[in-house]
PyMOL CGO cylinders between C-alpha atoms (Angstrom):
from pymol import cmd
from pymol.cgo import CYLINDER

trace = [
    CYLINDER, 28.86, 39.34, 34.79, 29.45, 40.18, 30.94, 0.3, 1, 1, 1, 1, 1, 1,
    CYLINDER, 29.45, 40.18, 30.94, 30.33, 36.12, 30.61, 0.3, 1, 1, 1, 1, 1, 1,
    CYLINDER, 30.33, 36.12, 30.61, 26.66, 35.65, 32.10, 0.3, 1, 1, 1, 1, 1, 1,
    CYLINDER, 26.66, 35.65, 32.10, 25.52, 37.85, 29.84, 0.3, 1, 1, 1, 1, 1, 1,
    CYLINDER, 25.52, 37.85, 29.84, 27.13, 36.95, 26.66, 0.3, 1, 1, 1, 1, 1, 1,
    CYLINDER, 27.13, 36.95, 26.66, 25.39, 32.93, 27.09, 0.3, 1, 1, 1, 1, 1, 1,
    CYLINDER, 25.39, 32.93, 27.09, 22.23, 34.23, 28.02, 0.3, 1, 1, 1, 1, 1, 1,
    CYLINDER, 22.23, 34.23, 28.02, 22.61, 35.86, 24.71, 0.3, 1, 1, 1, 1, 1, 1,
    CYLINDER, 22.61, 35.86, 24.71, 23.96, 32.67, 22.75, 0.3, 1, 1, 1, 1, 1, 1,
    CYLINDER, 23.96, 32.67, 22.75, 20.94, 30.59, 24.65, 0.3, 1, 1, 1, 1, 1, 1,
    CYLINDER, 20.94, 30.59, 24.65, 18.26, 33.11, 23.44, 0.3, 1, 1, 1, 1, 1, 1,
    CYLINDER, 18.26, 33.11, 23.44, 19.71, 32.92, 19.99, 0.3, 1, 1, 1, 1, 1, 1,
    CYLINDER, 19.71, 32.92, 19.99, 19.77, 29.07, 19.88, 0.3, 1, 1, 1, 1, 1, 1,
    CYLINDER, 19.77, 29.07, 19.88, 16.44, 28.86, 20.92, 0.3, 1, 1, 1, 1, 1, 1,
    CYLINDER, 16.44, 28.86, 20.92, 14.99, 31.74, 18.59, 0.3, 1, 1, 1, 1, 1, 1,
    CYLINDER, 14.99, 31.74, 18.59, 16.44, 29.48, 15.72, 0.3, 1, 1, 1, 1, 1, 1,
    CYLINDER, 16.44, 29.48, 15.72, 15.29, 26.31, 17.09, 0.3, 1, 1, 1, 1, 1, 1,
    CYLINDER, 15.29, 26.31, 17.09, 11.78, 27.51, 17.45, 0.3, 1, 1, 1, 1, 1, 1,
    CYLINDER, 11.78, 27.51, 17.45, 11.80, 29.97, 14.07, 0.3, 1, 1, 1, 1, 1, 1,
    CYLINDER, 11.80, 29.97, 14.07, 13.37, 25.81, 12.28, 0.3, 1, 1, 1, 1, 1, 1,
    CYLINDER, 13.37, 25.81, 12.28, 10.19, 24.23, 14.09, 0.3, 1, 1, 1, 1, 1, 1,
    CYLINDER, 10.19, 24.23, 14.09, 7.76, 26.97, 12.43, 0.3, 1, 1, 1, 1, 1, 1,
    CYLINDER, 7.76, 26.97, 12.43, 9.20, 26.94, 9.23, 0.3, 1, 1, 1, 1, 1, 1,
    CYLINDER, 9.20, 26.94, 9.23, 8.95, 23.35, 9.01, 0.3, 1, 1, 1, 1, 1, 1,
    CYLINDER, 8.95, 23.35, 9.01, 5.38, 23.03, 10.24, 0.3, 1, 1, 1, 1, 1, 1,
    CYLINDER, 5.38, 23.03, 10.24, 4.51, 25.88, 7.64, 0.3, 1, 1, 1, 1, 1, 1,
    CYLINDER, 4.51, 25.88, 7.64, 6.18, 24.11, 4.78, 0.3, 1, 1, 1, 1, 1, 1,
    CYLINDER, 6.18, 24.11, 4.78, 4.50, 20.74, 6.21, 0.3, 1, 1, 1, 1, 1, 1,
    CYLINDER, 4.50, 20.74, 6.21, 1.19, 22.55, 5.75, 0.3, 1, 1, 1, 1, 1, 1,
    CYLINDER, 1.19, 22.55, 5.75, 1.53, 23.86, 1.89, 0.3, 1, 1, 1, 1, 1, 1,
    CYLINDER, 1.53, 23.86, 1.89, 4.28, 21.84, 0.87, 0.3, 1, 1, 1, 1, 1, 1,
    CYLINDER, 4.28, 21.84, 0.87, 1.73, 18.61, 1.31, 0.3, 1, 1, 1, 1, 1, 1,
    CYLINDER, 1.73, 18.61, 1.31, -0.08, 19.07, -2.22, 0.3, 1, 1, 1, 1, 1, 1,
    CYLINDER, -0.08, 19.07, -2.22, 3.40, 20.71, -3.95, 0.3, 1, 1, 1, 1, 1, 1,
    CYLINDER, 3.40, 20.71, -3.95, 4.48, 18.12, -6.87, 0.3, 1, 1, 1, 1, 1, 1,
    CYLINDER, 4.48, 18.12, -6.87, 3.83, 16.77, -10.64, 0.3, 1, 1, 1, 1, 1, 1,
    CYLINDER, 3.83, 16.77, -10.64, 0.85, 15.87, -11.53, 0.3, 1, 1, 1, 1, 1, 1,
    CYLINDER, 0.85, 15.87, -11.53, -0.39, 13.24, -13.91, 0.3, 1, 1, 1, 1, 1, 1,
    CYLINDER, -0.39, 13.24, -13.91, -4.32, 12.27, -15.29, 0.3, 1, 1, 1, 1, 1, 1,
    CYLINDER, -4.32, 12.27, -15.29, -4.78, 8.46, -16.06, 0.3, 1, 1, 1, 1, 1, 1,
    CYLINDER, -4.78, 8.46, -16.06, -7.90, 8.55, -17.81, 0.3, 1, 1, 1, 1, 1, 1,
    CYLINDER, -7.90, 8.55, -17.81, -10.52, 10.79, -15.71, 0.3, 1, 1, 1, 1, 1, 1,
    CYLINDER, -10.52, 10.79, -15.71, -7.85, 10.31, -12.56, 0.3, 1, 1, 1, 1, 1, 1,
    CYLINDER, -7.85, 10.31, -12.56, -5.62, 13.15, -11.21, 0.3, 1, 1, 1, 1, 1, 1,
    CYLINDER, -5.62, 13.15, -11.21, -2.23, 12.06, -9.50, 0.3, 1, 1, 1, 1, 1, 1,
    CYLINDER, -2.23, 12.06, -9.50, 0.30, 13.68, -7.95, 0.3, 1, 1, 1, 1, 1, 1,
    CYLINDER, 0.30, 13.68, -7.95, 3.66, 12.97, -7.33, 0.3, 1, 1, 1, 1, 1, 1,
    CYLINDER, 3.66, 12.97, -7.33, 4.84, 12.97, -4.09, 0.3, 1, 1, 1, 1, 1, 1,
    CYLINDER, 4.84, 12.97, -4.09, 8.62, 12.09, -3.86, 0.3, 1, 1, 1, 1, 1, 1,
    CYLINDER, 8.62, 12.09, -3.86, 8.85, 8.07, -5.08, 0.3, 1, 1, 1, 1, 1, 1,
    CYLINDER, 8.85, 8.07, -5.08, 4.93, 7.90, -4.68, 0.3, 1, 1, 1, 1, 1, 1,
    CYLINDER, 4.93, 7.90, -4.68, 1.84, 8.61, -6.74, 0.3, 1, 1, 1, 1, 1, 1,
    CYLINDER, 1.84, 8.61, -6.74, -0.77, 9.78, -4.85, 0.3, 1, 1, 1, 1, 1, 1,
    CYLINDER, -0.77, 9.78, -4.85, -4.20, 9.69, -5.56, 0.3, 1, 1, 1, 1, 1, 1,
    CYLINDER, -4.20, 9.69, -5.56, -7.56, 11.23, -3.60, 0.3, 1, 1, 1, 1, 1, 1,
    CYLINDER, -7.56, 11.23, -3.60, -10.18, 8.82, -2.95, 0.3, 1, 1, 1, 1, 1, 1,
    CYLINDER, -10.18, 8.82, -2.95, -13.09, 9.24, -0.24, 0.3, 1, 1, 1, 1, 1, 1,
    CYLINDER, -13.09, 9.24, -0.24, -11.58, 12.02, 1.39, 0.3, 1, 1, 1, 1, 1, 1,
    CYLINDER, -11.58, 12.02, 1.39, -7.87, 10.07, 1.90, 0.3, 1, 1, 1, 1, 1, 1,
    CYLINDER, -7.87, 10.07, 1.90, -4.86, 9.99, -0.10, 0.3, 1, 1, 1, 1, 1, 1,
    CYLINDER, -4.86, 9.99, -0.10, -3.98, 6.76, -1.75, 0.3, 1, 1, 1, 1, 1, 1,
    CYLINDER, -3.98, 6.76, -1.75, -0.57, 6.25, -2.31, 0.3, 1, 1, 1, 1, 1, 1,
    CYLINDER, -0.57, 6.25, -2.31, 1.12, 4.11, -5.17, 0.3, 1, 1, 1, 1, 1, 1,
    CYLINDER, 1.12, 4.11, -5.17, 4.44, 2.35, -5.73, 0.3, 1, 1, 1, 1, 1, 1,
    CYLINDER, 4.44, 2.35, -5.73, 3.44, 2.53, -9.55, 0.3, 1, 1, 1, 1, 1, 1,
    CYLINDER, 3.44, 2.53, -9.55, 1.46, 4.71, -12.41, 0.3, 1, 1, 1, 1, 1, 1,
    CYLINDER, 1.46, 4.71, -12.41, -1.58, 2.52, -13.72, 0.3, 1, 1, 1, 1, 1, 1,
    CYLINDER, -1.58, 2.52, -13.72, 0.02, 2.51, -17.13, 0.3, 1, 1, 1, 1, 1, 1,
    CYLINDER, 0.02, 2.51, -17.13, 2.69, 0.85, -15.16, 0.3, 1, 1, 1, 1, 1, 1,
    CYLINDER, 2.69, 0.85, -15.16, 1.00, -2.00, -13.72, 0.3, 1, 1, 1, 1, 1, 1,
    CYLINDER, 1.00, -2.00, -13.72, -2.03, -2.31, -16.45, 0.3, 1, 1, 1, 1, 1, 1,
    CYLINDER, -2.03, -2.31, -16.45, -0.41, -4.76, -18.35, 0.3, 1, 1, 1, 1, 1, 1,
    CYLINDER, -0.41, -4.76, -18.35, -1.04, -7.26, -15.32, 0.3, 1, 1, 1, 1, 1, 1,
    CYLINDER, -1.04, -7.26, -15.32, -3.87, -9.10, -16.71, 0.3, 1, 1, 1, 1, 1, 1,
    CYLINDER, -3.87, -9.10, -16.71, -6.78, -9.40, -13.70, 0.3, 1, 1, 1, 1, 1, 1,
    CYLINDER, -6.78, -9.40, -13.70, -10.11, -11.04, -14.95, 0.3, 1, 1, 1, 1, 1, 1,
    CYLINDER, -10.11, -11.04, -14.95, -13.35, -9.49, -13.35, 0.3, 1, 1, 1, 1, 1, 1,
    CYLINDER, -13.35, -9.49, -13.35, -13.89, -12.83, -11.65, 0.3, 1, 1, 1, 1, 1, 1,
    CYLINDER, -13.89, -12.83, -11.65, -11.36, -12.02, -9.18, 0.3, 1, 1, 1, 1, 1, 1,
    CYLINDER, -11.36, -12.02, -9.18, -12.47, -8.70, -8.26, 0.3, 1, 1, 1, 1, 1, 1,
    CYLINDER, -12.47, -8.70, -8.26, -16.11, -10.26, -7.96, 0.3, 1, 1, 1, 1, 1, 1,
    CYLINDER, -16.11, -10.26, -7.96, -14.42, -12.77, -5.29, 0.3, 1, 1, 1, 1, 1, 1,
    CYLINDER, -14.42, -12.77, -5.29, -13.79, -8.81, -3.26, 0.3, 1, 1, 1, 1, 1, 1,
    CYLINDER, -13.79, -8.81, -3.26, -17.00, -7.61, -3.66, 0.3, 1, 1, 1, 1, 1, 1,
    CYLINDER, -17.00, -7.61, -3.66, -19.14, -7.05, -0.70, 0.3, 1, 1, 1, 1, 1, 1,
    CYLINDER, -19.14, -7.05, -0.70, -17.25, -8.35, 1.30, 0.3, 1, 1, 1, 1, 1, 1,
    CYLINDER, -17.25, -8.35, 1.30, -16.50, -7.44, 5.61, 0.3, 1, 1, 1, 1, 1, 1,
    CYLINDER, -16.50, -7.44, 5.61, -13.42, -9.27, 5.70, 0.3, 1, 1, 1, 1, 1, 1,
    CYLINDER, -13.42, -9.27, 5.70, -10.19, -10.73, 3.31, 0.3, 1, 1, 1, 1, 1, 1,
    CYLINDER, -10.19, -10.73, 3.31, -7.57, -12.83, 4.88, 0.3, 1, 1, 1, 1, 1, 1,
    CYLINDER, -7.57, -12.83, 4.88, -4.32, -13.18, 2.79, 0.3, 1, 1, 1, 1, 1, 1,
    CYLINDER, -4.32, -13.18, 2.79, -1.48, -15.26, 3.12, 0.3, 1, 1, 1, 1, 1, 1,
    CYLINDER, -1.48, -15.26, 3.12, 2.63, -16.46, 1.95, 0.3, 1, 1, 1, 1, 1, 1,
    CYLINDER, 2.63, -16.46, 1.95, 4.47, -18.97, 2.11, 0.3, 1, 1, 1, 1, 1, 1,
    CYLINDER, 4.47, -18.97, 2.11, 7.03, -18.61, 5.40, 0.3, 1, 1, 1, 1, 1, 1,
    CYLINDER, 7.03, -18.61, 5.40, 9.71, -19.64, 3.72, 0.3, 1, 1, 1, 1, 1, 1,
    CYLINDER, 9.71, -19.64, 3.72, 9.92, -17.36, 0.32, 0.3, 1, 1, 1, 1, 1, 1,
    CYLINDER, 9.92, -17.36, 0.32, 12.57, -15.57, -1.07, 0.3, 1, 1, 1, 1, 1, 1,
    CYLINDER, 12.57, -15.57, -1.07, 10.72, -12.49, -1.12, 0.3, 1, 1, 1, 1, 1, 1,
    CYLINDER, 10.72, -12.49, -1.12, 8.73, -11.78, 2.21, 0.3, 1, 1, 1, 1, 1, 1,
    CYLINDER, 8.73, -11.78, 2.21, 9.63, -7.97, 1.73, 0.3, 1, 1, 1, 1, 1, 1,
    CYLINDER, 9.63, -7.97, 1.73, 7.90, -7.20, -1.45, 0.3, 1, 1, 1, 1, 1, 1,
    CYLINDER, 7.90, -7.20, -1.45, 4.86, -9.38, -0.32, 0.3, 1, 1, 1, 1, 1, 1,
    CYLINDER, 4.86, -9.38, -0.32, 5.06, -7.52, 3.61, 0.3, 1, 1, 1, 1, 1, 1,
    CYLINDER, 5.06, -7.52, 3.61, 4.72, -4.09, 1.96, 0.3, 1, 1, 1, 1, 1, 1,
    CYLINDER, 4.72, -4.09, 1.96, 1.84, -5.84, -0.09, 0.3, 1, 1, 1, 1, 1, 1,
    CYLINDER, 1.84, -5.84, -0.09, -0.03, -6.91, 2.51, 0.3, 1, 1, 1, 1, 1, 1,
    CYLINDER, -0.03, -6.91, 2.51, 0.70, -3.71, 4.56, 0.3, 1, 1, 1, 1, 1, 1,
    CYLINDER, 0.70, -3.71, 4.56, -0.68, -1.37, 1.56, 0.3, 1, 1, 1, 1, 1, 1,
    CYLINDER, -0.68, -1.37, 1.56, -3.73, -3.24, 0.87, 0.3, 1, 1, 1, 1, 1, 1,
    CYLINDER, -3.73, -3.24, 0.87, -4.55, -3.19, 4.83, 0.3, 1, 1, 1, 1, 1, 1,
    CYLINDER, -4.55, -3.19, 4.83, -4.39, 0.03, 4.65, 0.3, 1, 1, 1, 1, 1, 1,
    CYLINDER, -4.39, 0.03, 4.65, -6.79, 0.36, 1.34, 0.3, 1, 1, 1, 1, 1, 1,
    CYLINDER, -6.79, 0.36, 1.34, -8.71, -2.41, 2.52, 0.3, 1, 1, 1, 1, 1, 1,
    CYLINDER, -8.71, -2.41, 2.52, -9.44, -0.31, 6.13, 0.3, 1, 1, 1, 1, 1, 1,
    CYLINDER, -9.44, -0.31, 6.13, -10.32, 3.03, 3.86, 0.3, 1, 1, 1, 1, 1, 1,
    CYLINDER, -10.32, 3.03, 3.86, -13.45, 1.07, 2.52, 0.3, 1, 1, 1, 1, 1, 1,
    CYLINDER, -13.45, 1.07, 2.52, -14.76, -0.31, 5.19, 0.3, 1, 1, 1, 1, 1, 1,
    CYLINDER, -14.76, -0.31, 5.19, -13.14, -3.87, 4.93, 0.3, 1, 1, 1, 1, 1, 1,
    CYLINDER, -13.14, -3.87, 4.93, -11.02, -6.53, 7.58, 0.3, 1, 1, 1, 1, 1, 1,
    CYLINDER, -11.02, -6.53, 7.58, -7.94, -7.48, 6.25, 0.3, 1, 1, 1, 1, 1, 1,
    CYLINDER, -7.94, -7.48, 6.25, -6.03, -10.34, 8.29, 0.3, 1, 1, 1, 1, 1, 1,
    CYLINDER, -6.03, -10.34, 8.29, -2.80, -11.25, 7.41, 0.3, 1, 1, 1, 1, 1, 1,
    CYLINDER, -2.80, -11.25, 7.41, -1.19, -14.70, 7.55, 0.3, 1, 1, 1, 1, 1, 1,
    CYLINDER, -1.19, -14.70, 7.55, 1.17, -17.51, 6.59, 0.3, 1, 1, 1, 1, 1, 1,
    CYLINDER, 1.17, -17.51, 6.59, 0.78, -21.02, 5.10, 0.3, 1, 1, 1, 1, 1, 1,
    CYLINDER, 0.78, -21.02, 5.10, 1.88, -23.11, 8.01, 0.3, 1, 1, 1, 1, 1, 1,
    CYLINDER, 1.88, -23.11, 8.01, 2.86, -23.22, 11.75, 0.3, 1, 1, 1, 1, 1, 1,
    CYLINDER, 2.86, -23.22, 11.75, 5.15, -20.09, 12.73, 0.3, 1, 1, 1, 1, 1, 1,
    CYLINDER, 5.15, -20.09, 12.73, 6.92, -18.00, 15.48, 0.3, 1, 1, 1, 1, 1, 1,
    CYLINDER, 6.92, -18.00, 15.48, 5.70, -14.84, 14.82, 0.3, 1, 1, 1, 1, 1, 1,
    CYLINDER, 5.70, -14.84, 14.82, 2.04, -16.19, 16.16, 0.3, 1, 1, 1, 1, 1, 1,
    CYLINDER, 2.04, -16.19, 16.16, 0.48, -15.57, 12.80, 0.3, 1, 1, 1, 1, 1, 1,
    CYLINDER, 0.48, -15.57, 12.80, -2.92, -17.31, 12.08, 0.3, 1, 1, 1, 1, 1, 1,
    CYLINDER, -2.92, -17.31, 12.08, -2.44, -20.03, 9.54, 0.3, 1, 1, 1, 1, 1, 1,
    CYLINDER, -2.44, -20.03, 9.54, -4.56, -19.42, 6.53, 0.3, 1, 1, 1, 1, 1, 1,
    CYLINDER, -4.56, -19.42, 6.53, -4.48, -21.39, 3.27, 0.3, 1, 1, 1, 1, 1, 1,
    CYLINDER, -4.48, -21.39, 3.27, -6.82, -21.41, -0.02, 0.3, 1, 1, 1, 1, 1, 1,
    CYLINDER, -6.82, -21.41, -0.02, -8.58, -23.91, 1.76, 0.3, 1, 1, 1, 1, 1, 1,
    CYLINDER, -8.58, -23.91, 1.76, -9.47, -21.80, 4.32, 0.3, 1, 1, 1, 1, 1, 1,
    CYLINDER, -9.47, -21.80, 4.32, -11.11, -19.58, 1.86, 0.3, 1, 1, 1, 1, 1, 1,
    CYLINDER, -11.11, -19.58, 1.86, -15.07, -18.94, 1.20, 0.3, 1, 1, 1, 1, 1, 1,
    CYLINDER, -15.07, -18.94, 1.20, -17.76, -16.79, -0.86, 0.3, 1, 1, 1, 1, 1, 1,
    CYLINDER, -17.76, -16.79, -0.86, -18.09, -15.00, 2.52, 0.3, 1, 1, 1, 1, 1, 1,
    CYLINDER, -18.09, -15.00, 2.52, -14.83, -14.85, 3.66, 0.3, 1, 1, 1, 1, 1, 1,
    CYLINDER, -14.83, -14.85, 3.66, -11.77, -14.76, 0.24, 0.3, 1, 1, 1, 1, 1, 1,
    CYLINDER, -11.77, -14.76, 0.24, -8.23, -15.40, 0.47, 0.3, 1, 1, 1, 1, 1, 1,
    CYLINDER, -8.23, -15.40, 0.47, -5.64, -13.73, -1.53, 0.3, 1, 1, 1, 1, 1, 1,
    CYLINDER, -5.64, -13.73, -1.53, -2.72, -15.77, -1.80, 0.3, 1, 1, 1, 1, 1, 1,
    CYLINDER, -2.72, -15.77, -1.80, 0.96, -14.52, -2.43, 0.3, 1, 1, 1, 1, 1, 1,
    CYLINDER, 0.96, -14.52, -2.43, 3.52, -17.10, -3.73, 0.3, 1, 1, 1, 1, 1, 1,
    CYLINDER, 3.52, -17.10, -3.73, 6.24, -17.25, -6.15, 0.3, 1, 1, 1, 1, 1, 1,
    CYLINDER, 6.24, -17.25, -6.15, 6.30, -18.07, -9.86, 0.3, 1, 1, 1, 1, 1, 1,
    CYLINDER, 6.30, -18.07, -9.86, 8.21, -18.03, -12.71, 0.3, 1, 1, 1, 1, 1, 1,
    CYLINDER, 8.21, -18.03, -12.71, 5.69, -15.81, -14.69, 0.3, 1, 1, 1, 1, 1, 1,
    CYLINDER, 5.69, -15.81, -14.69, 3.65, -13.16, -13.22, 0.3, 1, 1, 1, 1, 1, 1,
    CYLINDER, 3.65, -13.16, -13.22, -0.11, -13.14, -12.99, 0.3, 1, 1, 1, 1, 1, 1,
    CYLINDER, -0.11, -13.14, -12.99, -3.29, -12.77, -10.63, 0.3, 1, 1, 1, 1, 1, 1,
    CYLINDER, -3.29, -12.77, -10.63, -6.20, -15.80, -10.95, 0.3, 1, 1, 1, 1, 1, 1,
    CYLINDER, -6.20, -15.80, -10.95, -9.01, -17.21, -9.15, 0.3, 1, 1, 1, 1, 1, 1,
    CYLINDER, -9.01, -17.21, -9.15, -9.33, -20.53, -7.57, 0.3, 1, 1, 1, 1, 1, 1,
    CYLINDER, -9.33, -20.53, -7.57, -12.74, -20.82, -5.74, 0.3, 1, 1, 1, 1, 1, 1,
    CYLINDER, -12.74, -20.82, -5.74, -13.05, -18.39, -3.87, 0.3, 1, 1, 1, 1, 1, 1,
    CYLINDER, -13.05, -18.39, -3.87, -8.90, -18.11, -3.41, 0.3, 1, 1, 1, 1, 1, 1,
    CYLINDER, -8.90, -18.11, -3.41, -6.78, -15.10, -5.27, 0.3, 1, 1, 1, 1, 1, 1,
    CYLINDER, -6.78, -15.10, -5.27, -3.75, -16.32, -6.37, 0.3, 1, 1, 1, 1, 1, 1,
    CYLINDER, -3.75, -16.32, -6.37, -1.25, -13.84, -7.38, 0.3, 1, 1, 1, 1, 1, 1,
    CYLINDER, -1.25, -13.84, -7.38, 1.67, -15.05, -8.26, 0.3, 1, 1, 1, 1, 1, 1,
    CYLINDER, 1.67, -15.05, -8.26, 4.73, -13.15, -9.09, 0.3, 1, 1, 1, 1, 1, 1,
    CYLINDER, 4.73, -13.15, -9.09, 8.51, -13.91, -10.82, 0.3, 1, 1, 1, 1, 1, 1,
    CYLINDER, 8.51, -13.91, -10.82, 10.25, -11.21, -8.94, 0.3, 1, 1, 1, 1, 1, 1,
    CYLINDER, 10.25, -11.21, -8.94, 9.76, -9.30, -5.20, 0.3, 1, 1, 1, 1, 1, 1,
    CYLINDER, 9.76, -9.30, -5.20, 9.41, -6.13, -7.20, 0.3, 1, 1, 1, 1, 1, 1,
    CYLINDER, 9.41, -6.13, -7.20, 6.28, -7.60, -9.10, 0.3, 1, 1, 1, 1, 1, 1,
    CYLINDER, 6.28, -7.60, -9.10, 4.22, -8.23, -6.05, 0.3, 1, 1, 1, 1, 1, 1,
    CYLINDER, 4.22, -8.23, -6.05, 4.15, -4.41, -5.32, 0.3, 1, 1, 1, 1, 1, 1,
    CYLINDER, 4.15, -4.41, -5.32, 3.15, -3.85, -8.88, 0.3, 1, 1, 1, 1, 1, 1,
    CYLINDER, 3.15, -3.85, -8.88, 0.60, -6.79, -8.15, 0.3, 1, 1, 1, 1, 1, 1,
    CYLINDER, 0.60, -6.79, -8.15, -0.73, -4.97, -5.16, 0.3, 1, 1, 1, 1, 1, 1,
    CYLINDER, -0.73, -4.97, -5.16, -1.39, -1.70, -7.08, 0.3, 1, 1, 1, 1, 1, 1,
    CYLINDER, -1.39, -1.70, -7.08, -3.38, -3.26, -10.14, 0.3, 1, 1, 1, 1, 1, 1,
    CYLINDER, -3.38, -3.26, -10.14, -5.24, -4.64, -7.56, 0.3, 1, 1, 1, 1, 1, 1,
    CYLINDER, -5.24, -4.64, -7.56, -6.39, -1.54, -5.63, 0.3, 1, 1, 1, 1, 1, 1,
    CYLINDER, -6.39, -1.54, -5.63, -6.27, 0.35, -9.26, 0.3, 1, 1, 1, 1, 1, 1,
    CYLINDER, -6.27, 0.35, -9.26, -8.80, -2.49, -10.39, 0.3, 1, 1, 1, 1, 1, 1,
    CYLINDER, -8.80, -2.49, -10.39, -11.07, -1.93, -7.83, 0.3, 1, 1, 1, 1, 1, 1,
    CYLINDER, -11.07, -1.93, -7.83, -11.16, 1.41, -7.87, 0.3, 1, 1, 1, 1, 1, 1,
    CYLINDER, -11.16, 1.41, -7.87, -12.05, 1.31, -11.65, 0.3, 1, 1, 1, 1, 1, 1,
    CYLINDER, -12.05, 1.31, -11.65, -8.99, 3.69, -12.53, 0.3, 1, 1, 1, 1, 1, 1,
    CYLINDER, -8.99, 3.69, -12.53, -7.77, 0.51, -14.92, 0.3, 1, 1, 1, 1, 1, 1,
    CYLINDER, -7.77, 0.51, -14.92, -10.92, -1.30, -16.39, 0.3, 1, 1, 1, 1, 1, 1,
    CYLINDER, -10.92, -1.30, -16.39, -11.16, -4.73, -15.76, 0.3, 1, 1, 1, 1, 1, 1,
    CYLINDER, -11.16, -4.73, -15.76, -11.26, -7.31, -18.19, 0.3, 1, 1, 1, 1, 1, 1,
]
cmd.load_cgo(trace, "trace")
């Protein structure tokens, strides 16, 4: 009987701690979201939030790999960001078989998300044939209605138009992330645009 007891006792403690961790960590959750550094860029407030840089736009939290000051050195002429303007959808596309499909996957992934935010389609694809059933999309596939953004590997890094294709190129995996925020930075007018 005492035995019965005694682990009826150890139970009710275990699950007294298990529910008082659960609270605690939904209260922390709660205040602890908009705890961190912050930073102004020009008339922009950011906060850091662990490895990120978060920024409010529209009600949502944009989050950053980089600082602008980080990225603006990426020179982006106002032609391309005229080729996003107005637009309902923006396919963009790699090359299957580069080097670097991680940095350009978290690309494409981060500017989906952006892209969603204001109200734009973002398909993602490759250059050629594949087996993971992704459309095949190309600069030639590209149009004033309908723009491409292109993601392939360089020796130098840089962001141009071709038609109506965006070509950013980039000289390390690293540098397409940094692409991908002076892109969304660009078009948000945090960086001005040349």
């Amino acid at each position: 009987m005492r035995k019965r007891q005694e682990n009826k006792l150890v139970r009710n403690l275990v699950t007294l701690f298990i529910v008082l961790l659960m609270v605690g960590s939904v209260i922390g959750y709660m205040f602890g979201r908009g705890s961190g550094e912050s930073f102004k860029y020009n008339d922009y407030k950011f906060l850091k939030r662990g490895n990120k840089f978060v920024l409010k736009f529209d009600r949502e939290e944009l989050e950053f790999d980089y600082f602008p000051s980080d990225v603006e050195n990426i020179n982006i002429s106002s032609e391309v960001f005229a080729k996003f303007s107005n637009k309902i959808e923006i396919d963009s596309t790699y090359d299957n078989n580069t080097k670097w499909k991680a940095g350009i996957s978290v690309s494409q992934f981060d500017l989906e998300r952006f892209f969603s935010v204001i109200g734009i389609y973002f398909v993602k694809g490759l250059t050629t044939e594949n087996e993971f059933e992704m459309p095949v999309i190309t600069c030639e596939d590209a149009t004033s209605k309908v723009p491409v953004i292109y993601f392939k590997e360089s020796n130098e890094t840089k962001v141009f138009a071709e038609d109506h294709c965006v070509i950013a190129e980039a000289k390390s995996e690293l540098d397409f992330i940094r692409i991908k925020d002076r892109l969304i930075y660009g078009l948000l007018k945090v960086i001005e645009n040349e």
